[in-house]
Short mmCIF file of the C-alpha atoms (twelve columns), coordinates in Angstrom:
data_MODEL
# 
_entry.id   MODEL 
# 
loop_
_atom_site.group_PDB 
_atom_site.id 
_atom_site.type_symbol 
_atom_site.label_atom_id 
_atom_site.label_alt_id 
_atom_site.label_comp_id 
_atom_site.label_asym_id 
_atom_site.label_seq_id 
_atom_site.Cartn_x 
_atom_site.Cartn_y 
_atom_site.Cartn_z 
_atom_site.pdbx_PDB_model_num 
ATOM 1   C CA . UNK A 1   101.700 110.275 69.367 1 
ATOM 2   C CA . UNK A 2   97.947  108.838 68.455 1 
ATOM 3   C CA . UNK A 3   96.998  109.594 73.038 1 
ATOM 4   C CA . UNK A 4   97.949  113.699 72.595 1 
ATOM 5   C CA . UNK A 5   101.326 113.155 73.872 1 
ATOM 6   C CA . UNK A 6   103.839 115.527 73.622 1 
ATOM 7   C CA . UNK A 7   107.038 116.347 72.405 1 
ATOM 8   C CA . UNK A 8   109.750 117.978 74.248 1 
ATOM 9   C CA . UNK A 9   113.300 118.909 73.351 1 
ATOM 10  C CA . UNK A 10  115.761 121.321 73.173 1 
ATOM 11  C CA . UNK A 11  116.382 123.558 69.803 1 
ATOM 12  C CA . UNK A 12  119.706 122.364 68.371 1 
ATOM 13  C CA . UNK A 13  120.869 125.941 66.273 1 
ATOM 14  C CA . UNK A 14  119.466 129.039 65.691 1 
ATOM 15  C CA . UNK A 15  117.214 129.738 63.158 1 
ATOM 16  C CA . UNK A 16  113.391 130.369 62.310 1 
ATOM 17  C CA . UNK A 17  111.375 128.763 65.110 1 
ATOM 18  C CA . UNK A 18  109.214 125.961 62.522 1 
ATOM 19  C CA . UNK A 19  112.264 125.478 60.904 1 
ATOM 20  C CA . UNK A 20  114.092 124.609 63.990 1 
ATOM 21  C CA . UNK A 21  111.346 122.519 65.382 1 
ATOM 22  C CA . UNK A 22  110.660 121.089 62.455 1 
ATOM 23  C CA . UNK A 23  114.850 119.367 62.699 1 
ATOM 24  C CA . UNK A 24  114.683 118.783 66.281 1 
ATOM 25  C CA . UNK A 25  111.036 116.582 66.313 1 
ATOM 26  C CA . UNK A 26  110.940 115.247 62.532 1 
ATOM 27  C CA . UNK A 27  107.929 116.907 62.095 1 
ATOM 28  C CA . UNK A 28  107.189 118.759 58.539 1 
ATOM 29  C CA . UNK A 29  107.230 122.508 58.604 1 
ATOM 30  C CA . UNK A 30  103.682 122.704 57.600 1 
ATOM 31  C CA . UNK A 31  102.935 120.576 60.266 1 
ATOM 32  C CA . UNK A 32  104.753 122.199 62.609 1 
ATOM 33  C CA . UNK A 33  103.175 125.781 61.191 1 
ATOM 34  C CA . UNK A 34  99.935  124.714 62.172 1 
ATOM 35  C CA . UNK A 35  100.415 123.310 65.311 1 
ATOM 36  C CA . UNK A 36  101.991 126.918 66.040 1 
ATOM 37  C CA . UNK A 37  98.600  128.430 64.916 1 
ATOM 38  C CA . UNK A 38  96.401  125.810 67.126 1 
ATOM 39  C CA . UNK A 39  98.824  127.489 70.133 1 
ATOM 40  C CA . UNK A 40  99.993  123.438 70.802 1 
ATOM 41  C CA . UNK A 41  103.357 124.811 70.875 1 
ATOM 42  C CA . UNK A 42  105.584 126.382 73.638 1 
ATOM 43  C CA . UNK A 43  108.769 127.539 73.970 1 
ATOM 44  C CA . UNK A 44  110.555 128.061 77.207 1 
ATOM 45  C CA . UNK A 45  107.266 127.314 78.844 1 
ATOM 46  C CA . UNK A 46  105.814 130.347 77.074 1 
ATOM 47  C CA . UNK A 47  103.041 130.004 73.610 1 
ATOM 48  C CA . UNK A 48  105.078 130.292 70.844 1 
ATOM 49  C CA . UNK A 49  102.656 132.240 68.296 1 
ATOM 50  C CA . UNK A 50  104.879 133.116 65.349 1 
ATOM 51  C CA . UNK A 51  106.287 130.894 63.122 1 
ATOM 52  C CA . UNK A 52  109.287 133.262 62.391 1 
ATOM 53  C CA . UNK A 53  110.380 133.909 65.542 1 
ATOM 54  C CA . UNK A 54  114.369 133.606 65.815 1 
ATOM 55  C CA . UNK A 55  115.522 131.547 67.772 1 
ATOM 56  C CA . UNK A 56  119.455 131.181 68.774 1 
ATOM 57  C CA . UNK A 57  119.618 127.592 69.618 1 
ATOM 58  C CA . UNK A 58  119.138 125.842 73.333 1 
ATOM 59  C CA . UNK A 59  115.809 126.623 73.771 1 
ATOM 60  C CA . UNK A 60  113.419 124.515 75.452 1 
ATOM 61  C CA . UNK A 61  109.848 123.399 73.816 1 
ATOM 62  C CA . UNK A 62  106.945 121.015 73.987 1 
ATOM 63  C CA . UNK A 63  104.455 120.490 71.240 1 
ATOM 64  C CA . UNK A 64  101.590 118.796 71.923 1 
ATOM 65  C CA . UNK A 65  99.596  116.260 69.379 1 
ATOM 66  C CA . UNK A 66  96.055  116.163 68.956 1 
ATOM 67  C CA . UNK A 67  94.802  112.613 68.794 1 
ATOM 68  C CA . UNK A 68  94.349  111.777 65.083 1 
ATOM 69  C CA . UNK A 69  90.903  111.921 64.034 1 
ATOM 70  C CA . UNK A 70  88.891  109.028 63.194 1 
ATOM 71  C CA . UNK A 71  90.295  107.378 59.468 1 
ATOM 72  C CA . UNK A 72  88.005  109.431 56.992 1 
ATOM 73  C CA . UNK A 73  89.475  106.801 54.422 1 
ATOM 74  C CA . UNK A 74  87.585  103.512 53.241 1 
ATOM 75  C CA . UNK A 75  89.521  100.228 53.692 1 
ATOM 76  C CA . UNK A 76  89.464  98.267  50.513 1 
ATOM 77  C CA . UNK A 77  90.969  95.016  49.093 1 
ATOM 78  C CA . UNK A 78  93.003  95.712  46.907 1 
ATOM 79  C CA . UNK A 79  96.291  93.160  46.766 1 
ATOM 80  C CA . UNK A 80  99.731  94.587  47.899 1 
ATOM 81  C CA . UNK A 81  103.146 93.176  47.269 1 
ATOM 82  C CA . UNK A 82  104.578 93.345  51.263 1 
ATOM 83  C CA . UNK A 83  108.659 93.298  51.153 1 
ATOM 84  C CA . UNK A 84  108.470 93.470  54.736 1 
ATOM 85  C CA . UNK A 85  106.235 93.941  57.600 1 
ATOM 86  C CA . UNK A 86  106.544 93.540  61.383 1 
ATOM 87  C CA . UNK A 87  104.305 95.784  64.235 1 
ATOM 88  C CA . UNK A 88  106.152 99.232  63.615 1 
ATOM 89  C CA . UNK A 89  105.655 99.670  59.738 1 
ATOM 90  C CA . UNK A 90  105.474 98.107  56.646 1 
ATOM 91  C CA . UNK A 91  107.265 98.082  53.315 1 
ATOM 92  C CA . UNK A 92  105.466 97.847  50.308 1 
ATOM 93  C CA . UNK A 93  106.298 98.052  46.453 1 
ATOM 94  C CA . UNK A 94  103.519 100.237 44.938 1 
ATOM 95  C CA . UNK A 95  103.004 99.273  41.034 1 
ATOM 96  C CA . UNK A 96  103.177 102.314 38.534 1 
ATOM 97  C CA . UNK A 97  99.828  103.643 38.084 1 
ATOM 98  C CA . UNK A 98  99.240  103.239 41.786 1 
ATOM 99  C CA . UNK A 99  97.714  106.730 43.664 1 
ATOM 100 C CA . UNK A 100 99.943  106.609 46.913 1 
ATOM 101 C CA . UNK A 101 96.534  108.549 48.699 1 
ATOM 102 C CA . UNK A 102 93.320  110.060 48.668 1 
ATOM 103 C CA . UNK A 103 92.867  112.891 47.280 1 
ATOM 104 C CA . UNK A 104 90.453  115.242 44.725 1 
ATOM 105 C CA . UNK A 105 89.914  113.024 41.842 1 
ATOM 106 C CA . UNK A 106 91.071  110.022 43.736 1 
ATOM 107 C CA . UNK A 107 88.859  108.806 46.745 1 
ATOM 108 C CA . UNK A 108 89.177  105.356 46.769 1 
ATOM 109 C CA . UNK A 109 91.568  102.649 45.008 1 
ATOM 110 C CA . UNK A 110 94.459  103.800 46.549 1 
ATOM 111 C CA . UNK A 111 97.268  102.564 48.425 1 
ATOM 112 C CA . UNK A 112 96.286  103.634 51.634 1 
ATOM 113 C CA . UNK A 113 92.578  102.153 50.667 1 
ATOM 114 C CA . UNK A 114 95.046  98.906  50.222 1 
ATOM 115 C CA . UNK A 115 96.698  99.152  53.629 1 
ATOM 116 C CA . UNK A 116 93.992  99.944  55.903 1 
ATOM 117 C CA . UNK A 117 92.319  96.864  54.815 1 
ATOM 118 C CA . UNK A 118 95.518  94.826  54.917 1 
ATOM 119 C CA . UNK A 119 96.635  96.543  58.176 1 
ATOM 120 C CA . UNK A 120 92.790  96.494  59.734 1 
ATOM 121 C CA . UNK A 121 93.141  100.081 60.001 1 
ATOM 122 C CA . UNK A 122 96.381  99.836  62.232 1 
ATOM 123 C CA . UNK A 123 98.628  102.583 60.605 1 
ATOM 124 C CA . UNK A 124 99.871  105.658 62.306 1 
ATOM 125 C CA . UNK A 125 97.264  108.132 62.313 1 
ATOM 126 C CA . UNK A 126 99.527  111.455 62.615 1 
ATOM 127 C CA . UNK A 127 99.071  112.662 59.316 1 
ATOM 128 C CA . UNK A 128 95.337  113.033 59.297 1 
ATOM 129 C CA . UNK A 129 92.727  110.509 57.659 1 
ATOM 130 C CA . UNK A 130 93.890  110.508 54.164 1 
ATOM 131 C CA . UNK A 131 96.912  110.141 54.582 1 
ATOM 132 C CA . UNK A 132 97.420  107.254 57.485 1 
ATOM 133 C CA . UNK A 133 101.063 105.797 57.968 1 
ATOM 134 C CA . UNK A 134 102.312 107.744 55.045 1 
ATOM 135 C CA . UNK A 135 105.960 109.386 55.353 1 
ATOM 136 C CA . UNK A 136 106.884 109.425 51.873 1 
ATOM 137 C CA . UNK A 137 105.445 109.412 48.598 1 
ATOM 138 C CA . UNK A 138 106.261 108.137 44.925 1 
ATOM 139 C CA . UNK A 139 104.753 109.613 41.944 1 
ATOM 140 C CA . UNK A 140 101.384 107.398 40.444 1 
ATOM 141 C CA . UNK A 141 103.167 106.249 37.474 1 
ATOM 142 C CA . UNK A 142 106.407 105.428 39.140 1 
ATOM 143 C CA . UNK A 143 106.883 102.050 40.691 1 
ATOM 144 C CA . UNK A 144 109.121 101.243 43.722 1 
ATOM 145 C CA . UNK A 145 109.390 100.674 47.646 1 
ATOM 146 C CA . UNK A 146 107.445 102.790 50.022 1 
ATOM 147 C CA . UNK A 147 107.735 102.505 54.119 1 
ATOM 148 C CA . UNK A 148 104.843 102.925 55.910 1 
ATOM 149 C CA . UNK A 149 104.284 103.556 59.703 1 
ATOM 150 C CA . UNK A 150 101.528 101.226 61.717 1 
ATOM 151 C CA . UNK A 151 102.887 103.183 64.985 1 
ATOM 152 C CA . UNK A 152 102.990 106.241 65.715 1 
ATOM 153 C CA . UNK A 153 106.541 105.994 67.555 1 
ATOM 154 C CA . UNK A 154 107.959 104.749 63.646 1 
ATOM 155 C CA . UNK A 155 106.400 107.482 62.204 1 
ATOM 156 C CA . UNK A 156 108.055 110.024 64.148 1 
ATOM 157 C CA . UNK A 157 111.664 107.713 63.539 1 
ATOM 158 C CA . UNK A 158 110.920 107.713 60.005 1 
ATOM 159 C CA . UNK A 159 109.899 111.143 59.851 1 
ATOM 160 C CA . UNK A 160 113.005 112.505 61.551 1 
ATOM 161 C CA . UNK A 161 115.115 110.282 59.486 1 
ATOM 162 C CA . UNK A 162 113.968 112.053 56.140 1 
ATOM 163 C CA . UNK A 163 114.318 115.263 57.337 1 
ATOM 164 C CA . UNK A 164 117.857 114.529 58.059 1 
ATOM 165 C CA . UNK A 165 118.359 112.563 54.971 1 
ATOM 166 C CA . UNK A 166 120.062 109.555 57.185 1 
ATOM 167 C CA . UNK A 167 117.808 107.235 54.893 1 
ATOM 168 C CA . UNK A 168 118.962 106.742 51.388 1 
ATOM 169 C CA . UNK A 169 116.509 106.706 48.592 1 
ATOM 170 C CA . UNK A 170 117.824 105.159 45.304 1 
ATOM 171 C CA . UNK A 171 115.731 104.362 42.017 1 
ATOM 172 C CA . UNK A 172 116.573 102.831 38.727 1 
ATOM 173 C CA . UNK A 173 115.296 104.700 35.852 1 
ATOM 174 C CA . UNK A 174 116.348 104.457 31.840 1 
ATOM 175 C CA . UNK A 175 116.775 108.222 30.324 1 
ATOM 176 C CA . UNK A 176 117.117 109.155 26.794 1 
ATOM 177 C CA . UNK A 177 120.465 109.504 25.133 1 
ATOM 178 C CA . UNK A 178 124.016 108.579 27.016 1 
ATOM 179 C CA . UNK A 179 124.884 111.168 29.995 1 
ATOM 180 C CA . UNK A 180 128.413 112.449 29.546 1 
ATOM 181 C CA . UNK A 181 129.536 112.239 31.986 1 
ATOM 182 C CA . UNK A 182 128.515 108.348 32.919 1 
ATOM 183 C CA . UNK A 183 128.144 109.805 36.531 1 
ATOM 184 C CA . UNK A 184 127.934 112.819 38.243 1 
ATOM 185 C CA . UNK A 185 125.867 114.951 40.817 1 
ATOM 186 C CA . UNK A 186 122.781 117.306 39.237 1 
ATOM 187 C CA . UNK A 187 122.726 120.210 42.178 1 
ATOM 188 C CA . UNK A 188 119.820 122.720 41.260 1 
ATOM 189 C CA . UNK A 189 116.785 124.597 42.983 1 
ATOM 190 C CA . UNK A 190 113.202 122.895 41.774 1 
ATOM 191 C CA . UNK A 191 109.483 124.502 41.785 1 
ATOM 192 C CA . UNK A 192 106.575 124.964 39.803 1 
ATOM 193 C CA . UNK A 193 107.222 125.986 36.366 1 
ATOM 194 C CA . UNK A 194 106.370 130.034 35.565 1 
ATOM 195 C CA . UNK A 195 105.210 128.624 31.925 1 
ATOM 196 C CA . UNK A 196 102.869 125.987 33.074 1 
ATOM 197 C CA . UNK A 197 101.891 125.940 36.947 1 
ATOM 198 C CA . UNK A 198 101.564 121.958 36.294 1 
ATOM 199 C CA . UNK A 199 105.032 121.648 36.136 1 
ATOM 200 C CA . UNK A 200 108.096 121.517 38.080 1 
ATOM 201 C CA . UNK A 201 111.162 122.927 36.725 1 
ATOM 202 C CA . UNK A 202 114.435 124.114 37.521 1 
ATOM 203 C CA . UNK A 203 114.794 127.314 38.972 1 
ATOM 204 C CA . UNK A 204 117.512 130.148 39.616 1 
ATOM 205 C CA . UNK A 205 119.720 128.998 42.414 1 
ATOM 206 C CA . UNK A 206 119.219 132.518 43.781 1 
ATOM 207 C CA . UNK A 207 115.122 132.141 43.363 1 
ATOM 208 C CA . UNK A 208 113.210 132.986 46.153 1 
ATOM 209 C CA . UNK A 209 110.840 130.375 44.980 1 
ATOM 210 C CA . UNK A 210 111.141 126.436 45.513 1 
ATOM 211 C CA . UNK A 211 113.653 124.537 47.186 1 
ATOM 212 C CA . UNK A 212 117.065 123.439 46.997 1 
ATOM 213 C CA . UNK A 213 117.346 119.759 45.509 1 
ATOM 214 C CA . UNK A 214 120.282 117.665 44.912 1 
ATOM 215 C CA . UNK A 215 120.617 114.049 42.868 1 
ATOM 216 C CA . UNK A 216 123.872 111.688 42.548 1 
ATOM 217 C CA . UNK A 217 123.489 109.983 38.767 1 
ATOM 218 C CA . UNK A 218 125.255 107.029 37.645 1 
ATOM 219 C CA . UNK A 219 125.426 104.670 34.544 1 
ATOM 220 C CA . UNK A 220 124.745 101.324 34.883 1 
ATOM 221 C CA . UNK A 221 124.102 99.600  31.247 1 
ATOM 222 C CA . UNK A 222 124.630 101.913 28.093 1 
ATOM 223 C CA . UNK A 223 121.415 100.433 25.790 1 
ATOM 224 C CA . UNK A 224 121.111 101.426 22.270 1 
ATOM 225 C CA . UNK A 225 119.216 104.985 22.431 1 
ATOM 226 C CA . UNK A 226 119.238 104.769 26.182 1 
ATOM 227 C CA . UNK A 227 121.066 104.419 29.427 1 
ATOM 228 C CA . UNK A 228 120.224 102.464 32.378 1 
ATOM 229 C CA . UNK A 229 121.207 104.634 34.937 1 
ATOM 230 C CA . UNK A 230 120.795 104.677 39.088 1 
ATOM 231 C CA . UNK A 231 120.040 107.795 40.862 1 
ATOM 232 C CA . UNK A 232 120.843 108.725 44.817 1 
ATOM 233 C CA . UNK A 233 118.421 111.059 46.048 1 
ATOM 234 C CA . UNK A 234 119.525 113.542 48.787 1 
ATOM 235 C CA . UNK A 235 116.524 115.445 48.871 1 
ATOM 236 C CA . UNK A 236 113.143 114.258 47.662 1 
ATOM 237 C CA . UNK A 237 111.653 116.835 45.909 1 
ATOM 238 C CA . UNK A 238 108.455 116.511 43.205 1 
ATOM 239 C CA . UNK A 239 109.121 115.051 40.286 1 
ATOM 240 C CA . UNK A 240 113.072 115.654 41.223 1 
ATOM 241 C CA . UNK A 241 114.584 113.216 38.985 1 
ATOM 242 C CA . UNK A 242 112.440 114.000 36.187 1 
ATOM 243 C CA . UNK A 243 113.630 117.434 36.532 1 
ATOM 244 C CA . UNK A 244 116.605 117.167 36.847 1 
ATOM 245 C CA . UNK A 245 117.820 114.965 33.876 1 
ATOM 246 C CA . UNK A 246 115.269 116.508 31.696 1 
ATOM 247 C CA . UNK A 247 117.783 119.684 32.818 1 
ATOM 248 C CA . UNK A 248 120.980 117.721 31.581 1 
ATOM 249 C CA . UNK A 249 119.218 116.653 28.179 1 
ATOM 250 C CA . UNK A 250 118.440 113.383 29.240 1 
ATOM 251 C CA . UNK A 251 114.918 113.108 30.370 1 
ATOM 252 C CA . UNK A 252 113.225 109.576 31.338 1 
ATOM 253 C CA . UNK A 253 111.815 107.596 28.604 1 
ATOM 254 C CA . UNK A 254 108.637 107.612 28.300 1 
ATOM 255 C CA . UNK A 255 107.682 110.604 30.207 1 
ATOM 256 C CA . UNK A 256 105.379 112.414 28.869 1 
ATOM 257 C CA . UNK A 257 105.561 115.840 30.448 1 
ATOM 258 C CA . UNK A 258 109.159 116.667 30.816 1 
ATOM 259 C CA . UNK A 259 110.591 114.736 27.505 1 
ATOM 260 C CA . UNK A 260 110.568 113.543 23.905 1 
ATOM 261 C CA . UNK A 261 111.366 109.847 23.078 1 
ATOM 262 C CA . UNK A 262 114.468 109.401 20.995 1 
ATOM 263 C CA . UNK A 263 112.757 108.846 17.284 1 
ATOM 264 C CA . UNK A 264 114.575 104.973 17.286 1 
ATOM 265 C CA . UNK A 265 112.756 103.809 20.167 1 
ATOM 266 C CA . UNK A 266 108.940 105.253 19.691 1 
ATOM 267 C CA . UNK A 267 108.168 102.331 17.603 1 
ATOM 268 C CA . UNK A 268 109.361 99.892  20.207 1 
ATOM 269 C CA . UNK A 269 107.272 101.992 23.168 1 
ATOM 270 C CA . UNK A 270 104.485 101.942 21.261 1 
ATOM 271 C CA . UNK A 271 104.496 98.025  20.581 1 
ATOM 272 C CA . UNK A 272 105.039 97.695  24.604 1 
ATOM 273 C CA . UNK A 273 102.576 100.352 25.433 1 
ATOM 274 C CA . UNK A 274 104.721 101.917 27.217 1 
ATOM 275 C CA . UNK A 275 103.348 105.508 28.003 1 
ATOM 276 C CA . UNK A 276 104.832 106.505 31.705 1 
ATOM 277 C CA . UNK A 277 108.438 107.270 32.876 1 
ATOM 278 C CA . UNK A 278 110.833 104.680 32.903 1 
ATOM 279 C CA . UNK A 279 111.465 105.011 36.893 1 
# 
């Protein structure tokens, strides 16, 4: 929606207002938050000014997008592996030790740095100038496919389709140990740690703090030490399946914040150099 166009709809359930909006246009919540404080949101024809407002489901509303502003982000080349690419987005897999964006402590050298210079700056520009085409992230020192949007009509697709968890995200990772048992589903509430604000870590399932977060395990190859395992995201929570088989006593090998290495294999890691999660 690059031109200020709008989005209309009707509210599918009831709920809190952002909440609400946020299912029925695919937009974040935060996004949706501030588009509520920026008064680009009606409902029933009327401002909608607070975010909370319940709402019983059946409503009408129209929220109007600002054009993006101009990409803040320098376009560098930097090479990308491209699985696929056609005029609506773009599917690239990002090497561990990739920054997905720009950010504080990371200006330049990232993968959006990459794309606008592969892309010549055609990505969707909803989510701001750091951040062009970007719908989901990976962690910097995990390696695997990201989707980006170069229109702003995928973006909102994509977009909805998270939020609704119709796309399936799966990763191979290799965890310390043998999970008993081989397969299973790890169901428990992540946020930032209470000992270390750094971390993520599970929480209460009655916590008024962090969110809900749910991951489908499953062995592939039992390895001496180790397991090869494959894990179904529902949700995509930070640093979820870290979490959550660090929670299980089986954290990632290799991972330096939320595990020890089994003893047998820290010689062999540090032959490889291996010194980042195994996902």
């Amino acid at each position: 929606m690059g031109d200020g166009k709008i989005i209309t709809g009707v509210l599918a359930g009831p709920g809190r207002l952002d909440k609400a909006l946020a299912d029925a246009s695919g937009l974040s919540r935060e996004r949706i938050k501030a588009l509520i404080s920026e008064g680009a949101v009606t409902l029933e024809e009327r401002v909608a000014s607070n975010t909370s407002t319940k709402v019983t489901g059946g409503e009408t509303f129209a929220i109007a997008l600002p054009p993006p502003a101009p990409l803040d982000a320098e376009a560098q080349d930097i090479p990308l592996d491209v699985v696929f690419e056609d005029a609506h987005l773009i599917v690239v897999n990002k090497p561990a030790g990739l920054v997905v964006h720009p950010a504080a402590g990371n200006l330049d050298g990232t993968l959006v740095n990459a794309l606008l210079h592969h892309c010549a700056g055609r990505l969707s520009g909803i989510n701001g100038t750091l951040r062009p085409g970007i719908v989901h992230r990976i962690d910097k020192d995990t390696s695997g496919l990201l989707v980006v949007a170069k229109s702003d009509g995928a973006h909102e697709g994509l977009a909805r389709q998270f939020a609704d968890h119709s796309i399936e995200r799966t990763y191979l990772a290799v965890c310390a140990g043998h999970p008993r048992p081989g397969e299973g589903t790890i169901s428990a509430r992540i946020g930032r740690s209470d000992a270390n604000r750094k971390k993520m870590a599970v929480l209460h399932e009655k916590s008024p703090r962090g969110k809900h977060a749910v991951t489908h395990y499953s062995t592939l190859r039992p390895l001496d030490d180790c397991t090869l395992i494959e894990c179904r995201l529902e949700t995509g929570r930070t640093h979820q399946v870290r979490v959550h088989l660090a929670s299980i006593g089986h954290p990632l090998v290799g991972d330096p914040v939320y595990g020890h290495d089994p003893k047998a294999l820290r010689p062999l890691l540090k032959e490889l150099g291996f010194a980042r999660q195994a996902l």
